[in-house]
C-alpha positions in Angstrom: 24.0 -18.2 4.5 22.6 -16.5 7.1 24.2 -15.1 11.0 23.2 -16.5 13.9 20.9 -14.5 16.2 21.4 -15.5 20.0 18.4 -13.9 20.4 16.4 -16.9 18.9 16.4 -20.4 19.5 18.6 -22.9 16.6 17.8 -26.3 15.5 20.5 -28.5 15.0 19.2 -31.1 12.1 20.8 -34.1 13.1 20.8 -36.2 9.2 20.6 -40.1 10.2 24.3 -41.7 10.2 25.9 -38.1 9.2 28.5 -38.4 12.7 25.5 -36.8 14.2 26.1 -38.6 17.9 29.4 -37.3 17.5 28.9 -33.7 16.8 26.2 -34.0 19.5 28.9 -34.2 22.2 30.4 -31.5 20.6 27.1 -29.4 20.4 26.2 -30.6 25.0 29.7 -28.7 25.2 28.7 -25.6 23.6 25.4 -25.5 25.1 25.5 -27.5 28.3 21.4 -28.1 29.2 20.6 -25.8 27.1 20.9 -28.8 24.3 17.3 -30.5 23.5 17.2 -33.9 21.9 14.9 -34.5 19.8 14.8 -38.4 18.6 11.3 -40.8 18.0 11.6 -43.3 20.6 11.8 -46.2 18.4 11.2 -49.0 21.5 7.8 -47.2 22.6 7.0 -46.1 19.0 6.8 -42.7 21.1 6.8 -38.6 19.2 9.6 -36.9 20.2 7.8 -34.4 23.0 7.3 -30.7 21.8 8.9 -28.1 23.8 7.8 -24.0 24.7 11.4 -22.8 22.9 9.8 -19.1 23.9 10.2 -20.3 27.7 13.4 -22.4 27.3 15.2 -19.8 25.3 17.3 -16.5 26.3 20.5 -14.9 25.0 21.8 -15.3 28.7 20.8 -19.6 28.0 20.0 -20.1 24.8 18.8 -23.5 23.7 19.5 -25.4 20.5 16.7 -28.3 19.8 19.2 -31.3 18.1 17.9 -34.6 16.5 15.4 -36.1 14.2 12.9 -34.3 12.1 10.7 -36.6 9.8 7.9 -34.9 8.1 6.8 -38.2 6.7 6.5 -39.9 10.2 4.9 -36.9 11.6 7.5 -34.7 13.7 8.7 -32.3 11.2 10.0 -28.9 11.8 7.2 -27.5 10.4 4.8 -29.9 12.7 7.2 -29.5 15.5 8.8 -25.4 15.4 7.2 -23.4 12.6 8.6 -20.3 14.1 12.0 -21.1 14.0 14.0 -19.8 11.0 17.7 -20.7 11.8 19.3 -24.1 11.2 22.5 -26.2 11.2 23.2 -29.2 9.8 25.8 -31.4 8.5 25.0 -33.6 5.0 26.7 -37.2 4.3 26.7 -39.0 0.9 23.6 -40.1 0.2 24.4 -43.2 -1.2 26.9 -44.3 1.6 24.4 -43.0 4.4 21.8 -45.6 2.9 24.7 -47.8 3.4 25.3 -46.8 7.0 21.4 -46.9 7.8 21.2 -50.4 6.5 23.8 -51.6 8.9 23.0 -49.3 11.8 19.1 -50.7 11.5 20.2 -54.0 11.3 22.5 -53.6 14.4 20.2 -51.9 17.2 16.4 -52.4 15.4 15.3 -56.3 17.0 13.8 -54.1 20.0 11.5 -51.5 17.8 8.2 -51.3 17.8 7.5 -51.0 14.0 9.5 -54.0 12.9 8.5 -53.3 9.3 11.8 -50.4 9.5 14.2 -53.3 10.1 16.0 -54.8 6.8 15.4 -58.6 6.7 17.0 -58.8 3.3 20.9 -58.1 2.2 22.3 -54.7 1.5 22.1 -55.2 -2.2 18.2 -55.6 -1.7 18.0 -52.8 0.7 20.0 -50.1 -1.6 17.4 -51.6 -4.6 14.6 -50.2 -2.3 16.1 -47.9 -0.1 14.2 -44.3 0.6 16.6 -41.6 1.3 15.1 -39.2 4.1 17.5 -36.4 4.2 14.9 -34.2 2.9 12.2 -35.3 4.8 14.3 -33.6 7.5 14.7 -29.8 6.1 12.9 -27.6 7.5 10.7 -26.8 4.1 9.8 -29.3 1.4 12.5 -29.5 -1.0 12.2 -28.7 -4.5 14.9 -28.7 -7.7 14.3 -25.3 -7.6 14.3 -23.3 -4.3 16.9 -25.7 -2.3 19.6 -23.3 -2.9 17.4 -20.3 -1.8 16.4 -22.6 1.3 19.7 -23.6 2.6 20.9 -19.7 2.1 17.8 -18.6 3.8 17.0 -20.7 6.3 21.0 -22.3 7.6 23.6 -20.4 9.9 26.0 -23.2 8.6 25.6 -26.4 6.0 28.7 -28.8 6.4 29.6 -32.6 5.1 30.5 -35.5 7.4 33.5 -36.1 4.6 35.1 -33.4 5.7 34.0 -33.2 9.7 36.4 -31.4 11.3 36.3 -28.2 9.0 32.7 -28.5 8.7 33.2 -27.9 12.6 35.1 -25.0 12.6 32.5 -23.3 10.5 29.5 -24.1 13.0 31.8 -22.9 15.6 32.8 -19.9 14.0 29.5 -19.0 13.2 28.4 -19.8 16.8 30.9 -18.0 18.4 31.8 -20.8 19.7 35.4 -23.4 20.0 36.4 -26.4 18.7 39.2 -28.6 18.4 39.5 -31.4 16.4 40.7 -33.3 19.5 37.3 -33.3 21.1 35.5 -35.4 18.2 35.5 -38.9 18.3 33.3 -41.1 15.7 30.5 -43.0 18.2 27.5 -45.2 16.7 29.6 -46.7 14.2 28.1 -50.2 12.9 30.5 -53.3 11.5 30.3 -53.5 8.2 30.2 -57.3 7.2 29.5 -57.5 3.5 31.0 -56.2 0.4 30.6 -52.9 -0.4 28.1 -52.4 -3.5 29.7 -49.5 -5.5 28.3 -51.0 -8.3 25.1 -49.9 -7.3 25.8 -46.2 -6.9 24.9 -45.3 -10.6 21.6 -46.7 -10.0 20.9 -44.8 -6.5 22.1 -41.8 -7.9 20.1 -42.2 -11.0 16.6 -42.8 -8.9 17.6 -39.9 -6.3 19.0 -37.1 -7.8 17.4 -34.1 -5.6 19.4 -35.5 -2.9 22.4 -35.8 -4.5 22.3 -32.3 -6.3 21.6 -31.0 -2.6 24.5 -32.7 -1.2 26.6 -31.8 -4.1 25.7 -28.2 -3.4 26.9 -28.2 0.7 30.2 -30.4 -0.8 31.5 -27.5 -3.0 32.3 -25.3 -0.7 34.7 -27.3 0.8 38.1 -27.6 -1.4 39.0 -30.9 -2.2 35.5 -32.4 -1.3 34.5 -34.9 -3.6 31.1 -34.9 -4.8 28.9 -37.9 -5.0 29.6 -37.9 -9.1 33.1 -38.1 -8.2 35.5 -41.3 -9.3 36.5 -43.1 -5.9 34.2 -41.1 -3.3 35.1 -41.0 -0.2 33.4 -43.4 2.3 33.3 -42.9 6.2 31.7 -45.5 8.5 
C-alpha cells in the first residue's frame, strides 16, 4: 500500500456498520477541525455538501474528509473528490454488516425521507434481498480483477472491524499518529432481537462473492483473522 503524503488531503471511507462512529472519535482526535464529515442527510433527503479540499488543506492543517460515499445514490468519490488519490478504510464481514444494517435501519430510519430504505419485513427476508454497498463506496468501480491493484494503489491503510484495535495501530502508524486501545469505545450499536441466520450465510456469500473476495483480501493480513469462508466467523455488533 501506499505512504501517506501530508501534503495532500485523505479520505477516510467510513463502510456502513464497520465501528465507523467509533473510529470517527478516534480520527476528531488526530485531526481536530481538520476532520470533515461526510454523511447524506437521511431526514432532509439532503447530498452531503462538497468541500474546496485545495483551500481546507495544508501540511501545517491537514484535513481528512470521513463518511459516506455512494456512487449509486450519487455522492461518490469520484462525483465528490476525483483528485484525491489516498484512502483509509476499515472492511467488516459482509454478511454480518448486512446483519448490522438491517437492525441499525430498523432502529433510527421511522424519521427518513425515502421510507422505501427502511426494512418492513424480518431479517431472514432482508438478508434474501439485501444489496451489499461496500463497493459502491471505493473510490473506483470494483472489478474481480483490478481490486487488488486498487486497494495497493489507491489505500494508505486497509483494516477489518474483527480485529479493530490492530487495524488501528496500522492507520496510526501510517499517520504518524497515536493510539491506544483505551480511547475506542463501540457507539451506534443496535439490539439484536432475533435469531441469528447463519444458515443463510452460504447463500449471501454465494450471490456476493466480489465482496467477500475483497474482504477476504484486507482479512489476511491480519494473523489469526478469520475470513468470511471460515467455520464459526467471528461476529461483532
Amino acid at each position: 500500500m501506499k505512504n501517506y503524503d501530508l501534503s495532500s488531503p485523505l479520505v477516510f471511507i467510513h463502510i456502513p456498520k464497520a465501528a465507523g462512529s467509533s473510529v470517527r472519535e478516534v480520527l476528531r482526535g488526530w485531526f481536530g477541525s481538520g476532520l470533515l464529515e461526510n454523511y447524506f442527510d437521511e431526514e432532509a433527503g439532503l447530498l452531503p455538501p462538497r468541500r474546496d479540499l485545495s483551500v481546507l488543506h495544508s501540511r501545517e492543517r491537514p484535513v481528512v474528509v470521513y463518511g459516506h460515499f455512494n456512487r449509486n445514490r450519487g455522492f461518490g468519490i469520484e462525483d465528490y473528490y476525483p483528485e484525491v488519490d489516498q484512502f483509509v478504510t476499515i472492511l467488516r464481514d459482509p454478511f454480518e454488516a448486512a446483519i448490522s444494517t438491517y437492525y441499525y435501519m430498523r432502529r433510527v430510519g421511522d424519521g427518513w425521507r425515502d421510507q422505501s430504505r427502511v426494512p418492513k419485513g424480518d431479517l431472514q427476508h432482508f438478508l434474501a434481498n439485501a444489496q451489499p454497498n461496500m463497493l459502491r463506496q471505493f473510490p473506483r468501480e470494483v472489478t474481480r480483477e483490478n481490486y487488488r491493484d486498487l486497494i495497493e494503489e489507491f489505500f494508505v491503510e486497509v483494516g477489518i472491524m474483527e480485529h479493530l484495535d490492530a487495524s488501528l495501530r496500522l492507520i496510526a502508524a501510517k499517520l504518524g499518529m497515536s493510539f491506544v486501545s483505551e480511547s475506542l469505545g463501540l457507539v451506534n450499536a443496535s439490539e439484536r432481537d432475533q435469531p441469528h441466520p447463519e444458515d443463510m450465510r452460504d447463500a449471501f456469500v454465494e450471490r456476493y462473492p466480489l465482496e467477500i473476495e475483497v474482504y477476504n483480501y484486507a482479512a489476511l493480513r491480519f494473523p489469526g483473522a478469520c475470513s468470511v469462508g471460515c467455520a464459526g466467523g467471528v461476529s461483532l455488533l
